[in-house]
KEKE-657286 format. One record per residue (C-alpha): residue in three letters; chain; x, y, z. Coordinates in steps of 0.5 Angstrom, whole numbers. Example, Ala and Ser with C-alpha at 12.3 -4.5 7.8 and 13.67 -1.06 7.14 Angstrom:
BEGIN
<nuti residuo="ala" cadena="A" xx="25" yy="-9" zz="16"/>
<nuti residuo="ser" cadena="A" xx="27" yy="-2" zz="14"/>
This chain:
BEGIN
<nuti residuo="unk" cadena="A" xx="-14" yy="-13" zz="30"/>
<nuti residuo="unk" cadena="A" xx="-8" yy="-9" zz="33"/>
<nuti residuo="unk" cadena="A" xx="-3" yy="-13" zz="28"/>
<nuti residuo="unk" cadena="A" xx="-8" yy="-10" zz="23"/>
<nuti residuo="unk" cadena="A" xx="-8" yy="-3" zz="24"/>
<nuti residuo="unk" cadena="A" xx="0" yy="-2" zz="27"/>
<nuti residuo="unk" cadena="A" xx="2" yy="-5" zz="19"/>
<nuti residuo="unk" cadena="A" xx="-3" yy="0" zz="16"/>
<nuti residuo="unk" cadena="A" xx="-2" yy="7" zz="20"/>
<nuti residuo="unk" cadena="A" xx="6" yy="5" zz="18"/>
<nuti residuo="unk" cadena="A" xx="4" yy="2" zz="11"/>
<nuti residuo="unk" cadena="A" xx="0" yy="9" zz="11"/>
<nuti residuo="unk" cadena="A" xx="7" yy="12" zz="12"/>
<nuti residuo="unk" cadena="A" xx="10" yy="8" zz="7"/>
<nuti residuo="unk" cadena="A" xx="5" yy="10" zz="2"/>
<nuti residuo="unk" cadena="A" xx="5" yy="18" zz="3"/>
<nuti residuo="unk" cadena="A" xx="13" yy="18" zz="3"/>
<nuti residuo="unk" cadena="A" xx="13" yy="14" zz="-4"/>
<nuti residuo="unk" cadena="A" xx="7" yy="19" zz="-6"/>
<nuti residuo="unk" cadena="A" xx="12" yy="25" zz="-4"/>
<nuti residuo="unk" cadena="A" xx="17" yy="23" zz="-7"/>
<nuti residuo="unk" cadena="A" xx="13" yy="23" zz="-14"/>
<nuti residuo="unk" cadena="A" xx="13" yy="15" zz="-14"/>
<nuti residuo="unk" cadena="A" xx="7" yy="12" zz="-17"/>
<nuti residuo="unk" cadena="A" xx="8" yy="5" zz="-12"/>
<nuti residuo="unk" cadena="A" xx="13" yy="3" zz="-5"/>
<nuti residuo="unk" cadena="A" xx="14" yy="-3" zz="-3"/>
<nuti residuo="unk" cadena="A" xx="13" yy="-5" zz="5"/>
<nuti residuo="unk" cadena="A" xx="16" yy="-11" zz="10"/>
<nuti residuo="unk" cadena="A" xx="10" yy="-14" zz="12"/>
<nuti residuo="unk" cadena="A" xx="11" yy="-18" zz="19"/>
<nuti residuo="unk" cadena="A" xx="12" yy="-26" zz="19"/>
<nuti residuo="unk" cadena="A" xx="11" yy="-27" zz="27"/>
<nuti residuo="unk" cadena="A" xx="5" yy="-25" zz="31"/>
<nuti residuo="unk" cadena="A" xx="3" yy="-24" zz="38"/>
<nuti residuo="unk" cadena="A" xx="0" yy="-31" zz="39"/>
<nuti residuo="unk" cadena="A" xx="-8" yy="-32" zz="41"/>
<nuti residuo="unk" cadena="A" xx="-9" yy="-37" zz="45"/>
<nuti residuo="unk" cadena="A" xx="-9" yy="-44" zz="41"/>
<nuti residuo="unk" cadena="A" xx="-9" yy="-40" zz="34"/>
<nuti residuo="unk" cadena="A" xx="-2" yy="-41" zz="30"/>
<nuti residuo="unk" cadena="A" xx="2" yy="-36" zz="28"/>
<nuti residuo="unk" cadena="A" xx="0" yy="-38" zz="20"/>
<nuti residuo="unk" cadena="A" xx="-8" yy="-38" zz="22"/>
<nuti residuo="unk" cadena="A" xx="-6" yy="-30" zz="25"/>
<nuti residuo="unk" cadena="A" xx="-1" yy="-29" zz="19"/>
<nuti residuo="unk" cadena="A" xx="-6" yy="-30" zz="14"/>
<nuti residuo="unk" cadena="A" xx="-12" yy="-25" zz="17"/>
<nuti residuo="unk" cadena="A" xx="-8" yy="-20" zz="18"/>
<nuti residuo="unk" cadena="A" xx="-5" yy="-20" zz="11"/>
<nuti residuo="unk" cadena="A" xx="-12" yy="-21" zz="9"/>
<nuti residuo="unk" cadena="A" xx="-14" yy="-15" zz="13"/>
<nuti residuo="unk" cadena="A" xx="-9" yy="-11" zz="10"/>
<nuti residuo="unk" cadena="A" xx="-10" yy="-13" zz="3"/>
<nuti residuo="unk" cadena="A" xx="-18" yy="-13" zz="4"/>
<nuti residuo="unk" cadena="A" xx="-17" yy="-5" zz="6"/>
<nuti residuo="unk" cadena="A" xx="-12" yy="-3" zz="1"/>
<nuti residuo="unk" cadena="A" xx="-15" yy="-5" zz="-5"/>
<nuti residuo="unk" cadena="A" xx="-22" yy="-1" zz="-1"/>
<nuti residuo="unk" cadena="A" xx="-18" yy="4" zz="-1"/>
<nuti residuo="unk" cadena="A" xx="-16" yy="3" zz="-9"/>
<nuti residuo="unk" cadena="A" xx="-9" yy="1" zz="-9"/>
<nuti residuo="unk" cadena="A" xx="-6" yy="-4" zz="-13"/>
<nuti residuo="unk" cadena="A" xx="-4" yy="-10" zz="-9"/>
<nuti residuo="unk" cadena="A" xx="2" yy="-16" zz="-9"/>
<nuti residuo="unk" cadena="A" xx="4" yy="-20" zz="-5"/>
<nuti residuo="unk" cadena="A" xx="12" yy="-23" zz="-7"/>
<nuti residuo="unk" cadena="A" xx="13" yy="-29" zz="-1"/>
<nuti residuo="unk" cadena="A" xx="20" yy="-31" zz="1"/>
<nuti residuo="unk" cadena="A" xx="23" yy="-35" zz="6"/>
<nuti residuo="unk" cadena="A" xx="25" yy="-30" zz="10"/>
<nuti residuo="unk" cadena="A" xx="20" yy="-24" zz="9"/>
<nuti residuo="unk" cadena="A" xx="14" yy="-23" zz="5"/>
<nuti residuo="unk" cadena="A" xx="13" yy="-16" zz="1"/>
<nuti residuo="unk" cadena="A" xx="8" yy="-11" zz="-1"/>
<nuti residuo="unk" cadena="A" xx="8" yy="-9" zz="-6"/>
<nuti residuo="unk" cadena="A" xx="2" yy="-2" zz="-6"/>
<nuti residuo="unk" cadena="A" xx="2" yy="2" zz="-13"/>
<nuti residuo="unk" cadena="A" xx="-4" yy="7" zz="-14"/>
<nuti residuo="unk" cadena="A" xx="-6" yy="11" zz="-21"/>
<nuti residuo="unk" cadena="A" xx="-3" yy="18" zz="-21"/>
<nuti residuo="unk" cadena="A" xx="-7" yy="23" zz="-24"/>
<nuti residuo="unk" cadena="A" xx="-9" yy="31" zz="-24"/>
<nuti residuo="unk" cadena="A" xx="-16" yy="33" zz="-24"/>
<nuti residuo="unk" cadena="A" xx="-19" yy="35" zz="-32"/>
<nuti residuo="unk" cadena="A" xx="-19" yy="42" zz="-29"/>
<nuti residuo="unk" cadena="A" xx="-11" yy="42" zz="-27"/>
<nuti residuo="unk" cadena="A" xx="-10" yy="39" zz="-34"/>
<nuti residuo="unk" cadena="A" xx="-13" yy="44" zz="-39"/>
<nuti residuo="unk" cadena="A" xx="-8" yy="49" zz="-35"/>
<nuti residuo="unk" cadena="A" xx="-2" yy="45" zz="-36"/>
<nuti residuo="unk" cadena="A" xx="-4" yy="44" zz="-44"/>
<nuti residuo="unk" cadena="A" xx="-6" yy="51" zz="-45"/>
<nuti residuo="unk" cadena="A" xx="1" yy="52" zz="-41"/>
<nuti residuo="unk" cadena="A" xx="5" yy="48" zz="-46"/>
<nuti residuo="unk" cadena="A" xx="1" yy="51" zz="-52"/>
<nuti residuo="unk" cadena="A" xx="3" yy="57" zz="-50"/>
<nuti residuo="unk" cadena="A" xx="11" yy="55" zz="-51"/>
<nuti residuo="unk" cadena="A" xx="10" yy="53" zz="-58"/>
């Protein structure tokens, strides 16, 4: 459970980063070793914890996926970016002004 939240509080950051920087989708290094638990394998732990992660980013509305390598796997975390219809009726009335 702890594996789980450290990702997400820095995944978060990732997100809010890239969400910043006017982008609609970040990528993030997900961990490959974790801390063993008893006789559980670190495969067994890896794929909760990236199932925890995934379950609750898609919760949230993100779009999710998994790029698998030798040496790292890969988030990729993207997210519809949209104002309000409010906010649109401003900037089209803003735009037809120009014209």
């Amino acid at each position: 459970m702890d594996s789980t939240k450290e990702s997400l509080v820095s995944i978060n950051t990732t997100i809010m980063d890239a969400h910043g920087a006017g982008l609609s989708k970040t990528e993030y290094k997900l961990p490959l070793n974790f801390r063993r638990i008893n006789n559980v394998s670190n495969k067994e732990i890896q794929t909760e914890v990236y199932f925890n992660i995934v379950s609750e980013l898609e919760r949230l509305g993100y779009d999710i996926r998994l790029r698998f390598c030798k040496e790292y796997t890969i988030i990729v975390i993207g997210w519809i970016v949209k104002a309000d219809d409010s906010e649109l009726d401003i900037m089209k009335e803003k735009l037809l002004s120009l014209q």
